[in-house]
C-alpha positions as a Markdown table, in Angstrom:
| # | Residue | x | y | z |
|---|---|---|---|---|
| 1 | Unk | 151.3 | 159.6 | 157.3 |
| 2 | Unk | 148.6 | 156.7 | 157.1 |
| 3 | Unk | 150.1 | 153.6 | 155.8 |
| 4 | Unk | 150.0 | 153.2 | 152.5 |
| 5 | Unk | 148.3 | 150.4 | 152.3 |
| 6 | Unk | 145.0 | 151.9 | 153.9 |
| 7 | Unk | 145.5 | 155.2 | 151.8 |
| 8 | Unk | 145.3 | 153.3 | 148.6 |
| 9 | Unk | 141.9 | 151.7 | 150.4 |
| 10 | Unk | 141.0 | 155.3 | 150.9 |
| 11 | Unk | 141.7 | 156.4 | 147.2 |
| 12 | Unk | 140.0 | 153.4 | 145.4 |
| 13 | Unk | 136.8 | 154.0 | 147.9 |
| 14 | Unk | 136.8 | 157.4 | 146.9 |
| 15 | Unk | 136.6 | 156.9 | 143.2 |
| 16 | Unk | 134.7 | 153.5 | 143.1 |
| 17 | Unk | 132.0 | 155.6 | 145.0 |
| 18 | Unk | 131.1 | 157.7 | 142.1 |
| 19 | Unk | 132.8 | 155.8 | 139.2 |
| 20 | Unk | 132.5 | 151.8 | 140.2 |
| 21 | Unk | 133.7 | 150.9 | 136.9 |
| 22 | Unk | 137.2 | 153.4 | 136.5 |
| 23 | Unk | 140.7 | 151.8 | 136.5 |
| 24 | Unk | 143.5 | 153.5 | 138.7 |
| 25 | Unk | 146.6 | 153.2 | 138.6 |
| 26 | Unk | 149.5 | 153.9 | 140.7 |
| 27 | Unk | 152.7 | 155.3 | 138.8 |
| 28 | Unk | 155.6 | 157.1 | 139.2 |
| 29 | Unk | 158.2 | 157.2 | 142.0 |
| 30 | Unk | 155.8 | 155.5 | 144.5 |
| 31 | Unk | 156.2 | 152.7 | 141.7 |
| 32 | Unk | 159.6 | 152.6 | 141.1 |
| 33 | Unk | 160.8 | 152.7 | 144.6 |
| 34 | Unk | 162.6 | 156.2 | 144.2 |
| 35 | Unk | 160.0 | 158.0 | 146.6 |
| 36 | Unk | 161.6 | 160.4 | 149.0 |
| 37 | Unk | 159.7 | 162.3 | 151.7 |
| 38 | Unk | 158.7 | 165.3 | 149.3 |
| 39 | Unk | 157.1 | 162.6 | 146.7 |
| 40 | Unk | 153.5 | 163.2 | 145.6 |
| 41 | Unk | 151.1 | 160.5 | 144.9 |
| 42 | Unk | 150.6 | 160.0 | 141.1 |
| 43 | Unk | 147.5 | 158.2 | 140.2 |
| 44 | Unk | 146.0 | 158.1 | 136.9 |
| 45 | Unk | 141.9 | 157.5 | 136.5 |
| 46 | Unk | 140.3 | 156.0 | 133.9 |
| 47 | Unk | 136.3 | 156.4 | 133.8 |
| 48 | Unk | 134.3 | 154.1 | 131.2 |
| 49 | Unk | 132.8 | 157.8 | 129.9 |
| 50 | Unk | 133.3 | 159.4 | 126.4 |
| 51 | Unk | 134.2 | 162.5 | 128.0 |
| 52 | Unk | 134.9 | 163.8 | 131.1 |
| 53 | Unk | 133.7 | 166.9 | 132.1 |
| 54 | Unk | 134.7 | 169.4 | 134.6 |
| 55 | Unk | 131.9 | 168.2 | 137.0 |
| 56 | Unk | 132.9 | 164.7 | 137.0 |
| 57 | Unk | 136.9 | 165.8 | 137.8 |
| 58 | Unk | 135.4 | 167.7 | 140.7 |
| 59 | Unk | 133.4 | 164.6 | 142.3 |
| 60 | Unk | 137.0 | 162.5 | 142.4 |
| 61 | Unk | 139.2 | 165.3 | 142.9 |
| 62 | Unk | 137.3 | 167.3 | 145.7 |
| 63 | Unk | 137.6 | 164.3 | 148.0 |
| 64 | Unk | 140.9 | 163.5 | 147.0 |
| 65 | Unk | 142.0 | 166.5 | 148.3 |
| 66 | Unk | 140.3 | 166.2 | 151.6 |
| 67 | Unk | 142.3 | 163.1 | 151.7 |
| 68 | Unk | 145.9 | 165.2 | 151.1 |
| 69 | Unk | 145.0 | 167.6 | 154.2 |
| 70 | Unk | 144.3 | 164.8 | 156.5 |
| 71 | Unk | 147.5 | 162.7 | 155.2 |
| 72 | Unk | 150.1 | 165.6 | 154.8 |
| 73 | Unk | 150.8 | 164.3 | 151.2 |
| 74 | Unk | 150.5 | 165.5 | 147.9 |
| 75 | Unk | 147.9 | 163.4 | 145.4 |
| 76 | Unk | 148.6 | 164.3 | 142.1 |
| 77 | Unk | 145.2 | 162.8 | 140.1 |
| 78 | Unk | 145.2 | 162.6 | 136.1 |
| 79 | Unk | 141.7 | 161.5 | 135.1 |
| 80 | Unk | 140.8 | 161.0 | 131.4 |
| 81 | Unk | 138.4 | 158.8 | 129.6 |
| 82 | Unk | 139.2 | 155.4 | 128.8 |
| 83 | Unk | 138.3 | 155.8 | 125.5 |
| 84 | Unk | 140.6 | 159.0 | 125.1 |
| 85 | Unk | 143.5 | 157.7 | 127.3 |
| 86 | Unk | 143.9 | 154.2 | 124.3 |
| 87 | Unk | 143.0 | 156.4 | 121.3 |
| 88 | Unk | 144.0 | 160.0 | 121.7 |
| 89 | Unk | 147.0 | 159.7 | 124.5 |
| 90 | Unk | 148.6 | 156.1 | 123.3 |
| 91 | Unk | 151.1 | 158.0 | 121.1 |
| 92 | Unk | 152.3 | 160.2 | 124.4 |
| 93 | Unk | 155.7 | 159.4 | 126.6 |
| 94 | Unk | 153.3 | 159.8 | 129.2 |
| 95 | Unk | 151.1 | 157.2 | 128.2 |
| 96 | Unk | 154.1 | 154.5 | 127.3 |
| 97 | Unk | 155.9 | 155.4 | 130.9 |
| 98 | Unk | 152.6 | 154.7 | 133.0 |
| 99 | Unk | 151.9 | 151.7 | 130.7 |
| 100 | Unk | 154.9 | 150.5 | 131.3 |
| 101 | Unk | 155.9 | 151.2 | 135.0 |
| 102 | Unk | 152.1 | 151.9 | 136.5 |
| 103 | Unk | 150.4 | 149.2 | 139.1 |
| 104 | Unk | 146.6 | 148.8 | 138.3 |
| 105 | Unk | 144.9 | 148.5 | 141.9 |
């Protein structure tokens, strides 16, 4: 695997090429130190959009998937709207855990 260091490089060029603007953060075991070899990459992707559409998933996520073939890891991408993610999810587990625990890059 790349270091991980570079990869996160790789994954912020990615989604600052289309969405300059989003937030991304890192969460999960990779955060918490727990990551074993069969870990995934869990990122979650804010975009300063009122909705996201299928189209705009595809232009992060189609990359991001080149990426895993060339790495040998899994990336494991959650992209909402900003809007959505503080109105909508705040009242989520989900949303307190990577609140809580998640590294803004």
């Amino acid at each position: 695997m790349k270091d991980s260091d570079f990869f996160i490089k790789d994954i912020k060029r990615i989604v600052y090429e289309k969405y300059p603007e989003a937030k991304i953060y890192l969460y999960g075991s990779r955060v918490r130190g727990a990551a074993t070899s069969e870990s995934d990459w869990d990122f979650l992707i804010l975009l300063n959009k009122d909705k996201i559409t299928p189209e705009m998933e595809e232009e992060i996520t189609s990359p991001l998937y080149d990426l895993e073939f060339e790495i040998g890891e899994v990336i494991s991408p959650m992209i909402y709207s900003e809007k959505e993610w503080n109105s909508k999810y705040k009242v989520t587990p989900f949303y307190h855990n990577v609140m809580k625990e998640g590294q803004l890059l």
